[in-house]
GULO-255384 format. One record per residue (C-alpha): z negated, x negated, y; residue number from 1. Coordinates in nm, 3 decimals. Each point is the difference from the previous one (the first is absolute). Layout:
N
Z|X|Y|k
Z|X|Y|NUM
...
% end
This chain:
577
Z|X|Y|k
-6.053|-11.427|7.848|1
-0.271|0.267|0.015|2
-0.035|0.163|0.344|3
-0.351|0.059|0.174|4
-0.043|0.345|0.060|5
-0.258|0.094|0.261|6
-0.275|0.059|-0.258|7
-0.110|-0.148|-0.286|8
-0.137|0.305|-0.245|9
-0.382|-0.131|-0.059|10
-0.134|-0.010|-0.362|11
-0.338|0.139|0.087|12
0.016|0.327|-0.271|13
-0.382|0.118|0.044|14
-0.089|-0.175|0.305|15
-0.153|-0.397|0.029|16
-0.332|0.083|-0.018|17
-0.206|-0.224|-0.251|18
-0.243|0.269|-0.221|19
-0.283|-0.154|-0.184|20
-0.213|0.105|-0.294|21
-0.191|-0.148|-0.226|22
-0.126|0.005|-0.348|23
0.183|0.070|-0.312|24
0.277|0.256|0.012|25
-0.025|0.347|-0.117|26
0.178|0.120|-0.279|27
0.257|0.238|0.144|28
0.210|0.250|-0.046|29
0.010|0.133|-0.320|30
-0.384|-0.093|-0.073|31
-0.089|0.345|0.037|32
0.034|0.168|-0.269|33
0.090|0.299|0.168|34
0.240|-0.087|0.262|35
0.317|-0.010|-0.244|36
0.012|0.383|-0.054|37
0.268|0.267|-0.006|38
0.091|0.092|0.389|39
0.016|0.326|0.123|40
0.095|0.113|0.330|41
-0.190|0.092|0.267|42
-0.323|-0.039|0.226|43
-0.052|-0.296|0.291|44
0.021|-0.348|-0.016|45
-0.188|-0.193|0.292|46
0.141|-0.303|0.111|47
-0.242|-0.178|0.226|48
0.075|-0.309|0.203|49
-0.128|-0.235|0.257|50
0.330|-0.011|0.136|51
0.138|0.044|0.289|52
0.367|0.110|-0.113|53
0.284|-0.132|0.319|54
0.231|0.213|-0.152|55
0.149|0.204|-0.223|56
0.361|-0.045|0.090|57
0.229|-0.139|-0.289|58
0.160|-0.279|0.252|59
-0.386|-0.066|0.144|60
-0.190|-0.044|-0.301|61
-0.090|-0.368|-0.106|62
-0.352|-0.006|-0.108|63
-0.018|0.039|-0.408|64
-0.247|0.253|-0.063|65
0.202|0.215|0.216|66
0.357|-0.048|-0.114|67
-0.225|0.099|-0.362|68
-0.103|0.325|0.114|69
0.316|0.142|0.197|70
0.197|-0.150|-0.296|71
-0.154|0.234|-0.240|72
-0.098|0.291|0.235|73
0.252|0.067|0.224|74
0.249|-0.231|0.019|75
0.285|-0.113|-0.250|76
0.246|-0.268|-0.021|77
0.333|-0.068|-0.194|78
-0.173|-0.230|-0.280|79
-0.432|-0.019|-0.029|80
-0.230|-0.123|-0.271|81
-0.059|0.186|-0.302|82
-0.363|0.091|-0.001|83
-0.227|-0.275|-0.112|84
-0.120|0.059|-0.412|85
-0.254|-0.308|0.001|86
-0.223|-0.224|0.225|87
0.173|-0.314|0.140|88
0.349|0.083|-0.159|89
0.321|0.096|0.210|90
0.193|0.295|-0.092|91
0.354|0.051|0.000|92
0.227|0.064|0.276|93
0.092|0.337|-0.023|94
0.277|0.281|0.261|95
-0.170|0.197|0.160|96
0.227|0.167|0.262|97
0.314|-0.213|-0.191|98
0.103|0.128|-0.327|99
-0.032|-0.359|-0.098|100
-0.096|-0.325|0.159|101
0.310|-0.092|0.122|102
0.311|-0.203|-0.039|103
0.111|-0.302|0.123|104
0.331|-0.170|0.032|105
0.154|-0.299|0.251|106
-0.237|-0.201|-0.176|107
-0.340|0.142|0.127|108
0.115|0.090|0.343|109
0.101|0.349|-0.055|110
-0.253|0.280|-0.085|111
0.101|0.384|-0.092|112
-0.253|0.281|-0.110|113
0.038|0.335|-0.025|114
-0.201|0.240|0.059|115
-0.178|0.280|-0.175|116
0.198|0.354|0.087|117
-0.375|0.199|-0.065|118
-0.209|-0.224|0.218|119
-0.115|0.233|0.360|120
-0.181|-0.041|0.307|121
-0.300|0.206|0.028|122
0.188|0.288|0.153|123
0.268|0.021|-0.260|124
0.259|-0.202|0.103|125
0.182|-0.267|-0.224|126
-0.127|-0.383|0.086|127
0.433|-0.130|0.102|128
0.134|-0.324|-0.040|129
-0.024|0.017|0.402|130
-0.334|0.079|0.019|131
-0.067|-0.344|-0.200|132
0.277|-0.172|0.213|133
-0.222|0.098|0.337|134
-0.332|-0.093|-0.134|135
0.161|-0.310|-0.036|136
0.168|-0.056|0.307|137
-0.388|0.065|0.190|138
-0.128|-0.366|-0.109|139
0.323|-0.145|0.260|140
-0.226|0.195|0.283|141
-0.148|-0.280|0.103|142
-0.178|0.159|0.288|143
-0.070|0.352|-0.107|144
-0.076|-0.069|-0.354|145
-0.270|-0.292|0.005|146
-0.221|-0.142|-0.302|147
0.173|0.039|-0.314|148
0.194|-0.197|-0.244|149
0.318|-0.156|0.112|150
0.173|-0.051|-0.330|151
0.322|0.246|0.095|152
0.070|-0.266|0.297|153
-0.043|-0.310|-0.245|154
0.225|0.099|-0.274|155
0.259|0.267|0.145|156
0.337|-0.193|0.094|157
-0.098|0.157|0.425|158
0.169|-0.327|0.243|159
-0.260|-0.104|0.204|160
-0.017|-0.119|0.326|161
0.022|-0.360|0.128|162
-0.425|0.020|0.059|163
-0.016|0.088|-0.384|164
-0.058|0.399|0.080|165
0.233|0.252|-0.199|166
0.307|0.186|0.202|167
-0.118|0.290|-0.140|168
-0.260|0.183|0.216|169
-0.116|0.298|-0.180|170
0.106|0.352|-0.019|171
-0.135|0.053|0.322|172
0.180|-0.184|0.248|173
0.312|-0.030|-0.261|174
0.068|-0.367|0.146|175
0.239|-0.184|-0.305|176
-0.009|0.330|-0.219|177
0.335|-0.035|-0.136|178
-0.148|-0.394|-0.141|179
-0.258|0.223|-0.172|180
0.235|0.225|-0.137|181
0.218|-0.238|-0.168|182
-0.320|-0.146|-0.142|183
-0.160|0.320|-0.142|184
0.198|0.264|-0.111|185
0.022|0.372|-0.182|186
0.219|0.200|-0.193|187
-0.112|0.300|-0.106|188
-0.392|-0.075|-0.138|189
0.106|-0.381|-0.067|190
-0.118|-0.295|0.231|191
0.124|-0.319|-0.011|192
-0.174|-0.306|0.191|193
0.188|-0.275|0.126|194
-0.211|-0.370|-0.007|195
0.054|-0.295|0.171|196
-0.088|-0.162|-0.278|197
-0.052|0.057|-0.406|198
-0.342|0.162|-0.054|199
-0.029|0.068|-0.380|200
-0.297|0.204|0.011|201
0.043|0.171|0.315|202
-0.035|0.318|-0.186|203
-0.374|-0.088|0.004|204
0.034|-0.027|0.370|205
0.093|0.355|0.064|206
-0.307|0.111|-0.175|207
-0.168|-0.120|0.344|208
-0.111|0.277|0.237|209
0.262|-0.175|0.234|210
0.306|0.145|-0.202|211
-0.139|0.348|-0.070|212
0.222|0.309|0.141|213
-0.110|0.197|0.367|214
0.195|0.303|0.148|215
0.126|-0.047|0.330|216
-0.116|0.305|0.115|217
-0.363|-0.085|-0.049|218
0.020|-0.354|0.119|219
-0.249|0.038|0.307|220
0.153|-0.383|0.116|221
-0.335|-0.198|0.134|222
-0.202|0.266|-0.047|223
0.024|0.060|-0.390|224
-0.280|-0.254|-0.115|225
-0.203|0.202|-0.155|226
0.306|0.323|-0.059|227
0.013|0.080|-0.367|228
0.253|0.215|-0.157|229
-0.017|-0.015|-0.359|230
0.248|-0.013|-0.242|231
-0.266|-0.033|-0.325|232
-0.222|0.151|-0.143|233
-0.277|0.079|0.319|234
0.053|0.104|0.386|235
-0.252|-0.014|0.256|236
-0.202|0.279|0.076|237
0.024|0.005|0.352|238
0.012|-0.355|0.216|239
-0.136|-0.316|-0.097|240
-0.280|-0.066|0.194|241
-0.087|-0.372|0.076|242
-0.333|-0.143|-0.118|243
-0.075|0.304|-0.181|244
0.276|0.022|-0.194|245
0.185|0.357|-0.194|246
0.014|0.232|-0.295|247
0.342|0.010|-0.167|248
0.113|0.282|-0.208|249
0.286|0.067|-0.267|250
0.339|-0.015|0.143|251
0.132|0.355|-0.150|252
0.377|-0.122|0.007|253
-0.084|-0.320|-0.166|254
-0.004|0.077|-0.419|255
-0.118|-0.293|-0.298|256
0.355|0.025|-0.160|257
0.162|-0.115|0.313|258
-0.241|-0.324|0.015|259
-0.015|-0.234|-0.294|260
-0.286|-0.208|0.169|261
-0.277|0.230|0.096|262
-0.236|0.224|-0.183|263
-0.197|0.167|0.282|264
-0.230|0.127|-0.196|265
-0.300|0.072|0.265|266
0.092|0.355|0.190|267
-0.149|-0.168|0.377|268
-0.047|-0.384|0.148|269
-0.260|-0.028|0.264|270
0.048|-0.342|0.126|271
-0.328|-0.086|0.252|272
0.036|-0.319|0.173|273
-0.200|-0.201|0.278|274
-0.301|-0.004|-0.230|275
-0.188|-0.334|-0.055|276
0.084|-0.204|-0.324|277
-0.337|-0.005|-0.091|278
-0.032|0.380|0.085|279
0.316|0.039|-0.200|280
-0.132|-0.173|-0.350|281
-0.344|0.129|0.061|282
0.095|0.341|-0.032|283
0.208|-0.004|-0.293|284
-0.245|-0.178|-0.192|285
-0.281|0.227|0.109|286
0.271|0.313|-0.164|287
-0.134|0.236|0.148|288
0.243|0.346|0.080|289
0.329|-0.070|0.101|290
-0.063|-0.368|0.003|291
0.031|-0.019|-0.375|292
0.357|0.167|-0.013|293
0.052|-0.324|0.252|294
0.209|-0.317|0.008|295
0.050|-0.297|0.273|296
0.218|-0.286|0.021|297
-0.275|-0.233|0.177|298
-0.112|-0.269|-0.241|299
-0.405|0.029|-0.019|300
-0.122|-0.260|0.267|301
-0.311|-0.266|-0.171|302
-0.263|0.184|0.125|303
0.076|0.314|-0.263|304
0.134|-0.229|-0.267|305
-0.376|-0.022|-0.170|306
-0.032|0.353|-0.025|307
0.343|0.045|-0.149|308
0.022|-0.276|-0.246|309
-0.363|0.047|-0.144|310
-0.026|0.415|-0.023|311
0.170|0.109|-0.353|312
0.078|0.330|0.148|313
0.185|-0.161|0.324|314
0.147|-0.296|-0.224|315
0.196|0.239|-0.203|316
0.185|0.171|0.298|317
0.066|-0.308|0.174|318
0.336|-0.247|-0.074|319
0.042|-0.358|0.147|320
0.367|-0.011|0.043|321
0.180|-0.333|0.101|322
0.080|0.035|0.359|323
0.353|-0.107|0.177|324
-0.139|-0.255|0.193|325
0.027|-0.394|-0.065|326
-0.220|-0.222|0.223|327
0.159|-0.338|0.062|328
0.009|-0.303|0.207|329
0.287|-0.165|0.142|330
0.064|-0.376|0.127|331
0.146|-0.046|0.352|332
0.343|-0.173|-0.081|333
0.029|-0.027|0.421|334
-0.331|-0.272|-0.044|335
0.093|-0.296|-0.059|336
-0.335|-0.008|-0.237|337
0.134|0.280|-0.234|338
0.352|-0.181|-0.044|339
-0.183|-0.256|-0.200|340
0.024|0.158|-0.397|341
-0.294|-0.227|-0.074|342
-0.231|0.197|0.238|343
0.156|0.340|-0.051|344
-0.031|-0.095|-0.373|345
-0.392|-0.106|0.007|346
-0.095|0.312|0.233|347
0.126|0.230|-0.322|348
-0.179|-0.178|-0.243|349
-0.337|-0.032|0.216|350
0.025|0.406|0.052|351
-0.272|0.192|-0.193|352
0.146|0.349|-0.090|353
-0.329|0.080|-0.198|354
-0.209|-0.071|0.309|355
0.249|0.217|0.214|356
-0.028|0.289|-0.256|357
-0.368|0.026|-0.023|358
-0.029|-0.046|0.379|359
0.257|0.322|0.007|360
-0.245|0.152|-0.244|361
0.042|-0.095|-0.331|362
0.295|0.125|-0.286|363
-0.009|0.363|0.144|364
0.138|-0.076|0.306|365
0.233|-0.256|-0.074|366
0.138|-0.246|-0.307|367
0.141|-0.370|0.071|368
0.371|-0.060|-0.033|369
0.231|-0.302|0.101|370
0.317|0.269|0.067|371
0.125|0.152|0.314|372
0.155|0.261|-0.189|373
-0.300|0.336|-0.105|374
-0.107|-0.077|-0.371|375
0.100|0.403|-0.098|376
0.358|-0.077|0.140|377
0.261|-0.116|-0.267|378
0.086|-0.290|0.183|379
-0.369|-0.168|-0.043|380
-0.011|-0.278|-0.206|381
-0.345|-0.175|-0.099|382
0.045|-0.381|0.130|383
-0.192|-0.298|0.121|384
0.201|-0.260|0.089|385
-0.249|-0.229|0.106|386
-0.222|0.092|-0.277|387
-0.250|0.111|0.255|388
-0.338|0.149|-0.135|389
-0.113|0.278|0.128|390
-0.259|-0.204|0.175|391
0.208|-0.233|0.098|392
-0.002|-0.370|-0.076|393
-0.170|-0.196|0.329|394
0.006|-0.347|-0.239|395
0.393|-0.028|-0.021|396
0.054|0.185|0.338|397
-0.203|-0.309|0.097|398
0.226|-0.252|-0.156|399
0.298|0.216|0.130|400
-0.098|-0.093|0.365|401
-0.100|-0.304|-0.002|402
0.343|-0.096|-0.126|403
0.125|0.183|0.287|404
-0.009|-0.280|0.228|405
-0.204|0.185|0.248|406
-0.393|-0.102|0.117|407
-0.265|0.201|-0.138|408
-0.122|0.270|0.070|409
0.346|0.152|0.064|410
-0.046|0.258|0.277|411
0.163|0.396|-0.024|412
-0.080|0.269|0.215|413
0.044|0.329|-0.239|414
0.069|0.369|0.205|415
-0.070|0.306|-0.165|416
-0.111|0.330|0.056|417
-0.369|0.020|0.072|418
-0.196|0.295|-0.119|419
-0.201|0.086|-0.320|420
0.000|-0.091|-0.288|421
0.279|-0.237|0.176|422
-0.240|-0.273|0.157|423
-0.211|-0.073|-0.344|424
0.337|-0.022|-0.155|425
0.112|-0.232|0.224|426
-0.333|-0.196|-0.011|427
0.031|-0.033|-0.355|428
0.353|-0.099|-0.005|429
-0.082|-0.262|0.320|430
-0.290|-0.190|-0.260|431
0.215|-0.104|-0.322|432
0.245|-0.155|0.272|433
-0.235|-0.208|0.204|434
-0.163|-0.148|-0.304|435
0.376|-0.091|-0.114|436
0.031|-0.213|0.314|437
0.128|0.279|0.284|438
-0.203|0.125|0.305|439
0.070|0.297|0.072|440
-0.011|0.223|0.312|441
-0.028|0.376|-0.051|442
0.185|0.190|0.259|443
-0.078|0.364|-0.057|444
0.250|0.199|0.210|445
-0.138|0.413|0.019|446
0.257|0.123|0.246|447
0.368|0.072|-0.040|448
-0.052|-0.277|-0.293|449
0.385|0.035|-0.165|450
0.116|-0.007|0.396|451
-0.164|-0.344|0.053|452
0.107|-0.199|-0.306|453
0.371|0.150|0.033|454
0.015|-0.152|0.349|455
0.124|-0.364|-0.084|456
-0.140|-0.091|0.344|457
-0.376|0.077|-0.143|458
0.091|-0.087|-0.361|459
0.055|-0.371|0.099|460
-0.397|0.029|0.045|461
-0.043|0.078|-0.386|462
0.061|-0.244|-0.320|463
-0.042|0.265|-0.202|464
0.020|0.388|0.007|465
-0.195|0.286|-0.213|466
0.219|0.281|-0.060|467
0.009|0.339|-0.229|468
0.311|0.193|-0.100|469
0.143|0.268|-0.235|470
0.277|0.136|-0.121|471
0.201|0.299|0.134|472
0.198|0.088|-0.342|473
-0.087|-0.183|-0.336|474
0.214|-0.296|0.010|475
-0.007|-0.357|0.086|476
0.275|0.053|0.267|477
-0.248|0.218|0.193|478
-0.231|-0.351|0.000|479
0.216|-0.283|-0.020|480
0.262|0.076|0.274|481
-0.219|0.153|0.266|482
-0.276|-0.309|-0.025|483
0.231|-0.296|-0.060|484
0.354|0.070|0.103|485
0.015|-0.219|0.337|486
0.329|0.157|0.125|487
-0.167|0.342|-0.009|488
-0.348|-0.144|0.152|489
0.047|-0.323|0.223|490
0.125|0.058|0.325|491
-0.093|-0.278|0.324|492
-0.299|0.216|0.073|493
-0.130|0.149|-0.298|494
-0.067|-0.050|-0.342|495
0.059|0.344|-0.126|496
-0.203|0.054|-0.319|497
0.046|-0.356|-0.074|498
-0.327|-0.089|0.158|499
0.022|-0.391|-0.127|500
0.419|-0.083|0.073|501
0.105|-0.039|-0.264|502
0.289|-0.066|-0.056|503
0.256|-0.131|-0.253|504
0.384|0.064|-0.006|505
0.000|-0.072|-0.400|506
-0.251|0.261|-0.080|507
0.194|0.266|0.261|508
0.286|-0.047|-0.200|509
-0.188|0.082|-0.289|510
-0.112|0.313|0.137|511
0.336|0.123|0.061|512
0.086|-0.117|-0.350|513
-0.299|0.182|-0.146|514
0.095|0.342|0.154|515
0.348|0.001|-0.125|516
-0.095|-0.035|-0.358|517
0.082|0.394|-0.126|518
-0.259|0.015|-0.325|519
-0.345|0.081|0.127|520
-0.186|-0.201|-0.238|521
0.163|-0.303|0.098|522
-0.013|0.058|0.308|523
-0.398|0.005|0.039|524
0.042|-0.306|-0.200|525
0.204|-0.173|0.275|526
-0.269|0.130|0.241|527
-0.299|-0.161|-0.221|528
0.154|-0.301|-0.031|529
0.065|-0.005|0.415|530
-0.444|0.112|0.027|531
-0.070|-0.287|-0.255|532
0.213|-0.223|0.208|533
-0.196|0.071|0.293|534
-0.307|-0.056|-0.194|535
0.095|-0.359|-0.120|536
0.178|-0.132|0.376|537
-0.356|0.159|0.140|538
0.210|0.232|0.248|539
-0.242|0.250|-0.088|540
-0.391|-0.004|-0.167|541
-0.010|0.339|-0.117|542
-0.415|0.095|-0.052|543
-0.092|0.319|-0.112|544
0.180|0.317|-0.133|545
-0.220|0.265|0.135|546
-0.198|0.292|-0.188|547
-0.129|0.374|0.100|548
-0.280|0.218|-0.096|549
0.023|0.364|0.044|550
-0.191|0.282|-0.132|551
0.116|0.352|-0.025|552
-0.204|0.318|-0.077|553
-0.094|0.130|-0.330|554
0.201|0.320|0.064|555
0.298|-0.233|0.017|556
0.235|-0.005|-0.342|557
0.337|-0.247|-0.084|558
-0.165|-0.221|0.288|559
0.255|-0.352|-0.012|560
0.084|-0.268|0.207|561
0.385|-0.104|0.050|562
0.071|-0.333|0.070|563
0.357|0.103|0.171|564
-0.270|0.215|0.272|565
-0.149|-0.328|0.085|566
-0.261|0.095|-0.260|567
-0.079|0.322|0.172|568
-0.077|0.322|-0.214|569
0.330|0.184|-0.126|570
0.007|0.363|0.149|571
0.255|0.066|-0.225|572
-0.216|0.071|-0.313|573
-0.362|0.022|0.132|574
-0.158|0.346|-0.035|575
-0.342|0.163|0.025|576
-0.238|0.167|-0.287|577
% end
């Protein structure tokens, strides 16, 4: 039986923030002519961001865009993504501190990796097997070490407490150290990790910020948000300062033959955050000075999107890669409403993903799908159950519900997350289901939204639930698991990330099944068939896979998008003219 820990690891990867834009999308990197051309190193890349950044420590970080940048700047892991070599398309898995991506015996729940001998902190010193070990060992720092991803304390085979919390309590107070120690371990520059349970691609895991090395001498504790000490390519020149953000330099002990990952081909990084969105796109598009040796990770909010999508000149240095996010709604199996199939069944074929998309702003911000699982992510598969058009089909939702026994108009009260482009979406959404026979309440919730509809006390208010996720690595068991899994989720007073209960001991079993199968391949099979199978029971009415827009200046060459950075620029190969 799987254990509760005392945090579930959200799947938020650039933050839930719905971004609209409009019009046609542009036609991305690659259309300019230019921007494929031989690197050389040297002069400044400007990163500019609305930001703000929360930190910068490896056991902190949990917004996407960020975990990007550090990933390829400053910060390295045992395993990371090969850098990207088209739009849309997920590279390869590559080592990066490892000399390979691991191996794995006990049948997926032991992990070993060794690591490079030539790999050095920024003051010369080798990056140790210990060194990984304590960067580690920070996440189980419950109170010192707040924010980041929790995926050491879900998988590593740490007892826990009778309340669900681990018996390990960091490095720091050393509480249950010697349960830690049995569960990760060193000799010489090997690690091996311990799991509770068989996780087949957990060498994908410790590509996350959450598994990347820190020296114990420079761990700062509470205070070490926004510490950097670089084992890559850059260092900080000087502090970081919040809201304004830093320049980063080369690291002079770090060398390209040590690092098969990244390129660092610019000679500086000034990052500048705590400038507008608007500000942000405005100025790269306008290319003036340093602006057009510029990049940003903010998709262009609708108000730009005109001027992008219908200037040649801005067009060509602008992509429109597919974003990590999936919007979806989900059924409240706690009502007794949503236990009827018939209802759950009619409300899915009444939705009108086109409507939804256009009210988001059109293709370029986001594309219809009927999967939970990213379409760029190998375990996507492209079905329709219900043989729902995009529009939706009010006529035989109609029929649906009217065979459901129930009076007409059937009455829902829908939550989401109220905002813009959020309430027109909504709207939209709310007018194919009334004319199928629903009425429908809009609740839009602007506060501490996720908070609210996790609370089973205020999700007993809510038939149905809006929701928005991503993946952490590119897999369905970073989806599947953490959304639908109701050991790991349901607990008398929360519903964890499974916002609508549900809950089925048949398709749990098929989880565990699913992440004991060895062969990759097959394995995002098992995990397609489990998303389709939410699809068809209506557990789950997955809406929109979401889109960005970002521009980057002319002085900008090898400018790409990489699906495994949330669809985030790839420092790794981007230069400057």
């Amino acid at each position: 039986m799987r254990v509760r820990r005392g945090s579930v690891a959200a799947v938020v990867g650039l933050g839930l923030i719905l971004v609209s834009a409009s019009c046609s999308p542009g036609t991305g990197a690659g259309a300019d002519p230019g921007s494929a051309v031989t690197p050389k190193a040297g002069r400044t890349l400007y990163i500019l961001n609305q930001g703000p950044v929360a930190a910068w420590d490896p056991q902190r970080l949990n917004v996407g865009a960020d975990m990007a940048f550090a990933g390829r700047v400053f910060q390295r892991t045992l395993t990371a993504w090969a850098p990207a070599t088209s739009q849309d398309t997920l590279p390869a898995l590559a080592p990066d501190l490892a000399t390979d991506t691991g191996k794995v015996t006990d049948g997926g729940k032991t992990w070993s990796f060794t690591l490079r001998k030539d790999a050095t902190w920024q003051d010369g010193k080798p990056v140790t097997c210990a060194d990984v070990k304590y960067g580690v060992s920070r996440t189980f720092a419950t109170t010192q070490i707040t924010g980041g991803l929790t995926y050491a304390m879900d998988f590593l085979d740490v007892a826990s407490n009778s309340d669900g919390s681990s018996s390990y309590g960091g490095p720091y107070t050393k509480t249950g150290q010697a349960a830690f120690d049995q569960a990760v371990t060193c000799s010489g520059q090997s690690i091996t990790f311990k799991l509770s349970r068989a996780v087949p691609d957990f060498n994908q895991v410790v590509a996350l910020p959450a598994f990347a090395p820190v020296r114990s001498d420079k761990d700062r504790g509470a205070q070490s948000a926004t510490d950097i000490f670089s084992d890559g390519p850059y260092m900080l020149k000087g502090v970081w300062q919040p809201a304004k953000g830093a320049t980063f330099v080369r690291n002079p002990a770090w060398r390209g033959a040590s690092d098969p990952i990244r390129k660092a081909h610019p000679d500086t990084l000034v990052y500048r955050e705590g400038i507008p969105v608007e500000t942000v796109l405005a100025r790269i598009m306008t290319n003036a000075g340093s602006d057009s040796f510029a990049v940003t990770a903010d998709s262009a909010p609708q108000v730009l999107q005109n001027d992008i999508l219908t200037n040649p000149a801005i067009t060509a240095r602008s992509s429109n890669p597919r974003g990590p996010f999936v919007d979806y709604l989900l059924p409240n199996f706690s009502r007794p409403l949503m236990a009827n199939v018939s209802v759950r069944q009619a409300l899915a074929m009444a939705t009108n993903r086109s409507a939804y998309v256009t009210a988001l702003g059109g293709p370029s911000a986001a594309e219809a799908t009927y999967a939970m699982i990213n379409k760029s992510l190998p375990a996507y598969r492209g079905f329709n159950p219900l043989k729902v058009p995009p529009r939706g089909d009010v006529a035989n939702a109609h029929k649906l519900l009217a065979g459901s026994g129930l009076a007409l108009p059937v009455k829902i009260t829908v939550a989401y997350r109220k905002g813009s482009p959020a309430d027109n979406a909504m709207a939209a959404l709310q007018q194919t289901w009334q004319a199928a026979g629903f009425s429908v309440t809009l609740v839009g919730i602007q506060t501490d939204y996720f908070t609210n509809i996790a609370s089973l006390a205020n999700s007993h208010n809510y038939d149905v639930m809006w929701a928005v996720g991503s993946a952490q690595w590119p897999s369905g068991s970073s989806v599947i698991p953490s959304l639908f899994d109701s050991r790991v989720n349901l607990s008398p007073t929360s519903s964890g990330q499974d916002y609508g209960r549900f809950s089925d001991s048949a398709f749990n079993a098929k989880i565990d099944a699913a992440e004991m199968i060895p062969d990759a391949s097959l394995r995002e099979k098992a995990w397609a068939d489990l998303d389709q199978s939410l699809a068809t029971n209506v557990a789950a009415i997955a809406l929109t896979n979401s889109r960005s827009v970002f521009v980057h200046g002319a002085g900008v060459a090898n400018y790409i998008d990489n699906q495994a950075l949330f669809g985030t620029v790839d420092l790794a190969t981007v230069s400057v003219r």
